[in-house]
C-alpha positions in Angstrom: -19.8 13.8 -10.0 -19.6 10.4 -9.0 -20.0 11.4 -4.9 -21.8 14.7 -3.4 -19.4 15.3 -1.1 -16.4 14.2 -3.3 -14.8 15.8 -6.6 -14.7 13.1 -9.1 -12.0 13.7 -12.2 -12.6 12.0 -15.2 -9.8 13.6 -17.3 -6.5 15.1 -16.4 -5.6 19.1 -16.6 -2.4 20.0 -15.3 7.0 26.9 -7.3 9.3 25.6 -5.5 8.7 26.4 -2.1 16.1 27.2 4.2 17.0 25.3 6.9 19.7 22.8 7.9 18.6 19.4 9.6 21.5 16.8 10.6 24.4 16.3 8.8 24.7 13.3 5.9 25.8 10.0 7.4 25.6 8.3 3.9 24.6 10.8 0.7 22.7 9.6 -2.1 21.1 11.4 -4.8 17.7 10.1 -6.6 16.4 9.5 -10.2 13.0 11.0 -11.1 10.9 9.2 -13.5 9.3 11.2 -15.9 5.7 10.8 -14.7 7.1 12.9 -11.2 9.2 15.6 -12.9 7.0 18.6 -11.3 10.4 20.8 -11.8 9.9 24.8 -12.3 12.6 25.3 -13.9 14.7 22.2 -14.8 13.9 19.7 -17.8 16.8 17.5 -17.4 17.4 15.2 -13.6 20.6 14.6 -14.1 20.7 12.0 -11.0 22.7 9.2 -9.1 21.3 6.8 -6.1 22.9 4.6 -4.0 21.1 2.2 -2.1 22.7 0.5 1.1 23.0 -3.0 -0.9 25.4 -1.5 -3.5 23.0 -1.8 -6.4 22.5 0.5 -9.6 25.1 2.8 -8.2 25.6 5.7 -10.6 22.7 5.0 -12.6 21.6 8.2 -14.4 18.1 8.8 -15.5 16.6 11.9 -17.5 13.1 13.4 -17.7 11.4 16.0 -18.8 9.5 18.8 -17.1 6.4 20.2 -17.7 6.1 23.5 -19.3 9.3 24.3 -19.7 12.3 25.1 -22.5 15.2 24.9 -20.6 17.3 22.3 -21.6 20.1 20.4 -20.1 20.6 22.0 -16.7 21.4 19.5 -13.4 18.5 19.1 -11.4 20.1 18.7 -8.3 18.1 20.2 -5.8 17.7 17.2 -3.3 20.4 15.5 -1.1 19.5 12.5 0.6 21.0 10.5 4.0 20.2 7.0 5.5 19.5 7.7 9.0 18.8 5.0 12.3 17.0 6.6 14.7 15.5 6.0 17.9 17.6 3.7 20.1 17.5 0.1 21.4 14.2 -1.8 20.4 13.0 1.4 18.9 15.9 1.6 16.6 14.8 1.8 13.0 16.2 2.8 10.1 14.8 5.7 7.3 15.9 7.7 4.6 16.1 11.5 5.1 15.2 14.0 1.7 16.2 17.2 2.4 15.6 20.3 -0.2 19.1 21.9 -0.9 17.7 25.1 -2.7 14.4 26.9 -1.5 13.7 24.7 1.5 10.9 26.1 3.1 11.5 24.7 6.4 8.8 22.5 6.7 8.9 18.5 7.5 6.7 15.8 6.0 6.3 12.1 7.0 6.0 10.0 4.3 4.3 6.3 5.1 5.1 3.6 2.7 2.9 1.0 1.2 3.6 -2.4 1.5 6.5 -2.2 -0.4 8.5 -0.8 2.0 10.7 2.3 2.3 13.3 1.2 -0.2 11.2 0.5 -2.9 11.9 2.8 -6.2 8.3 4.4 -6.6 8.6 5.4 -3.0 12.0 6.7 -3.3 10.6 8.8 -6.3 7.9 10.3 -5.3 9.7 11.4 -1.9 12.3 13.0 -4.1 9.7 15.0 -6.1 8.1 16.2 -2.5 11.7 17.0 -1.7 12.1 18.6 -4.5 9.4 21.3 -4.2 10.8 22.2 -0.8 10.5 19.9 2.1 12.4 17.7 4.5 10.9 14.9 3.8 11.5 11.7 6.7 10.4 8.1 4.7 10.7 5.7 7.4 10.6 1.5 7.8 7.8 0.8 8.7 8.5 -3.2 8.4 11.9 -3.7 9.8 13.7 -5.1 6.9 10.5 -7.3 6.0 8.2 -5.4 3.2 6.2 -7.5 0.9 8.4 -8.8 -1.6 7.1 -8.5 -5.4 6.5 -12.0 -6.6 6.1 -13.5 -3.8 2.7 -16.2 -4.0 -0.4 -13.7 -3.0 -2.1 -16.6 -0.3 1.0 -15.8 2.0 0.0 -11.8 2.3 -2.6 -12.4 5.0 -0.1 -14.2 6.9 2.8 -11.5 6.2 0.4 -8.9 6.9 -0.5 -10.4 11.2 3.6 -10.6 11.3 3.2 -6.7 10.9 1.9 -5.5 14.4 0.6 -2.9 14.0 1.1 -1.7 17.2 5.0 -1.7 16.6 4.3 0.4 13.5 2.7 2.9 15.6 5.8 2.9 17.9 8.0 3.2 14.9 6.1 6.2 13.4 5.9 7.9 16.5 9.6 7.2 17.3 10.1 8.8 13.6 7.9 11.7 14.4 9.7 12.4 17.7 12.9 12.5 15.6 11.7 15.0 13.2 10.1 17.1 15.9 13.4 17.4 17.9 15.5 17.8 14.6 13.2 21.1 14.1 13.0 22.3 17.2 17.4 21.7 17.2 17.6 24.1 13.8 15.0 26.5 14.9 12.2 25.5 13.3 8.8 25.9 14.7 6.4 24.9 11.9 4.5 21.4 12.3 4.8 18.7 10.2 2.5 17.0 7.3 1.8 13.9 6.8 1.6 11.5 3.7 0.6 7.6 3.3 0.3 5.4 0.5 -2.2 2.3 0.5 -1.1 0.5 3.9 1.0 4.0 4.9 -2.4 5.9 3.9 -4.6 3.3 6.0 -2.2 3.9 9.5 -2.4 8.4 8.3 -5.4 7.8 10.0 -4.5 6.1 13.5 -1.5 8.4 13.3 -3.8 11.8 13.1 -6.4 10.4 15.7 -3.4 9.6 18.2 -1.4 13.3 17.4 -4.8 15.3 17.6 -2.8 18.6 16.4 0.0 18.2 18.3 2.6 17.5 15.5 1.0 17.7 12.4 -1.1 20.3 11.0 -2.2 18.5 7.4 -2.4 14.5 6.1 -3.0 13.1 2.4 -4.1 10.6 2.2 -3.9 8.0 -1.0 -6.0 5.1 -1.6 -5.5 4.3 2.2 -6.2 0.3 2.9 -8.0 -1.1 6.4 -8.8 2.1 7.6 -10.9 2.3 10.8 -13.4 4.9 11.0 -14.0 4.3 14.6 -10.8 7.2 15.2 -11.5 9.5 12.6 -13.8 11.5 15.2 -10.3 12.6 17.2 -9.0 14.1 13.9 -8.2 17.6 14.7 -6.6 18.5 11.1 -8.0 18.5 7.2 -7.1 15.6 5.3 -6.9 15.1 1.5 -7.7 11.8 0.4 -7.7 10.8 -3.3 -8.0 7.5 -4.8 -9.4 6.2 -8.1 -13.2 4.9 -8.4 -11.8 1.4 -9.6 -10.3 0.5 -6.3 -11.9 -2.3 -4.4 -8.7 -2.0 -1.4 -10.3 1.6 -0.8 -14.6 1.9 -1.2 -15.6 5.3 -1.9 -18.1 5.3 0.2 -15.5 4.6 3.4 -13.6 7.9 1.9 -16.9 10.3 1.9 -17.4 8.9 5.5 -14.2 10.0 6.7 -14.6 13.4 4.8 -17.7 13.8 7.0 -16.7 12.6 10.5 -13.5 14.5 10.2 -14.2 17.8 8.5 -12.4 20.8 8.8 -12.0 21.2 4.9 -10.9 17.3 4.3 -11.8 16.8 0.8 -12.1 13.5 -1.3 -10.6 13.2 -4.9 -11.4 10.2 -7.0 -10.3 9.7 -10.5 -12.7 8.1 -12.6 -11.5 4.7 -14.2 -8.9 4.6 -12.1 -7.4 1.6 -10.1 -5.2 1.0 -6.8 -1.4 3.0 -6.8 -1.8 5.4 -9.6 -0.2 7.9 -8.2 2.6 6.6 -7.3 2.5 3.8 -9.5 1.4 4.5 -12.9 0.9 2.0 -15.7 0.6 4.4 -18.7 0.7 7.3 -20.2 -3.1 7.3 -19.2 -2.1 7.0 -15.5 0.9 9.3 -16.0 -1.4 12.5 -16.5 -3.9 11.6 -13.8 -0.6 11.1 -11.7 0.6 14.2 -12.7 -3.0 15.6 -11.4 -3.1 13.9 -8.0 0.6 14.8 -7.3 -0.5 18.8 -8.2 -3.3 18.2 -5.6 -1.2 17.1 -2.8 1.3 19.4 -3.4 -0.9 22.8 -3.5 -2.8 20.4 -0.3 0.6 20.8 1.4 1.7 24.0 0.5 -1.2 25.4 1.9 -1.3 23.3 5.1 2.5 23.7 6.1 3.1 27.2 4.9 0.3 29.3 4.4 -1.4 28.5 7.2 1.1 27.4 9.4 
């Protein structure tokens, strides 16, 4: 065990979950790539996207699922809509994953990394949440400015102070609001969960400390960047954080601290030999499995926060 308090995974081991939200303004279906397929019963995503620029429209990927035979049935069980929401200087825009079979009712926030709410590996892996049952709300969090891929690395400092952060609060509270009034509008009463990746996982934190129990009932956490510990006290829900022991944007050592100050059952995961993005971002077959693994985590994480003990 690399901490005490933390379970360290050095190799990898490997149900879907009704309600109706709003109705589709634009549909879009998504792709899975096969280090996401977590499907039960489907070993074939026979899937389109459309994203608002017009790109890759009708691009059909397959993948396979684990465990399973069946062969060459639709895996279909998602619909997605681009929403605005919130009005005036709070308008922002978001994409809306909504199960179509099985939904189990429940909501989950997903925050973005720095990437933005468009980007592909985002898109995925709020499919695959979909996909297992939730409504899941991915919002953007930089108004049409994410970090761009490519662009020279000395200008992320400066990107990063054009990103106040206290308009990202206002954004993910106007997002929460919206999903809290959608539920409460189709008779829905559970709260909501909470996801963030690397930036996204950083501001889970703020988020939680600002909410104290009033919206959300669970949080993962992965590989969150600048996170403040000075909030963490005003946590009133268990978090999961998991993150990879090779990660200099997220210290172990800050995780186990915020296991301690927030407690009630957080947990820290860290896969050994593993770097920043993983989960969501793997780079081989390596990182596949251990993605495989951390995707498991959160979703048992979620299933128990949102529906077992909801």
């Amino acid at each position: 065990m690399g901490l005490a308090s933390a379970t360290t995974i050095s190799s990898s081991s490997s149900s879907l979950l009704s309600s109706s939200l709003c109705p589709a303004r634009r549909g879009f279906l998504l792709p899975c790539h096969h280090h996401f397929c977590f499907l039960s019963t489907f070993s074939k995503c026979n899937l389109n996207w459309k994203r608002s620029s017009g790109k890759k429209r009708g691009e059909r990927v397959k993948c396979s699922a684990v465990g399973v035979g069946v062969e060459d049935e639709a895996c279909e069980l998602v619909n997605g809509v681009e929403l605005s929401i919130g009005e005036g200087d709070d308008n922002i825009q978001a994409y809306l994953f909504k199960a179509v079979k099985n939904n189990n009712g429940a909501g989950v926030l997903l925050l973005s990394d720095i990437f933005g709410f468009q980007d592909s590996a985002t898109r995925d892996f709020a499919y695959q949440v979909a996909c297992h049952g939730y409504n899941v709300l991915v919002p953007d969090l930089f108004r049409g400015d994410p970090w761009e891929k490519g662009q020279p690395k000395p200008m992320f400092e400066q990107w990063l102070a054009s990103q106040d952060l206290q308009r990202v609060a206002n954004d993910i509270a106007t997002s929460t609001k919206w999903m809290v009034d959608e539920f409460r509008a189709a008779g829905i009463s559970k709260k909501l969960g909470i996801i963030g990746f690397c930036f996204g996982g950083g501001r889970v934190i703020d988020v939680l400390a600002a909410d104290q129990g009033a919206c959300f009932s669970t949080a993962v956490s992965f590989y969150g960047t600048r996170m403040d510990p000075t909030p963490a006290s005003k946590i009133k829900v268990p978090v999961l954080f998991i993150s990879g022991d090779d990660d200099p944007l997220c210290p172990i050592g800050v995780l186990s601290k915020f296991e301690k100050i927030i407690g009630n059952g957080s947990r820290v995961v860290i896969f050994k030999g593993r770097g920043h993005a993983f989960a969501h971002r793997p780079g081989s077959t390596e990182e596949d499995a251990d993605a495989e693994q951390a995707f498991t985590l959160m979703r048992n994480w979620l299933h128990d926060g949102l529906l077992v003990n909801s």
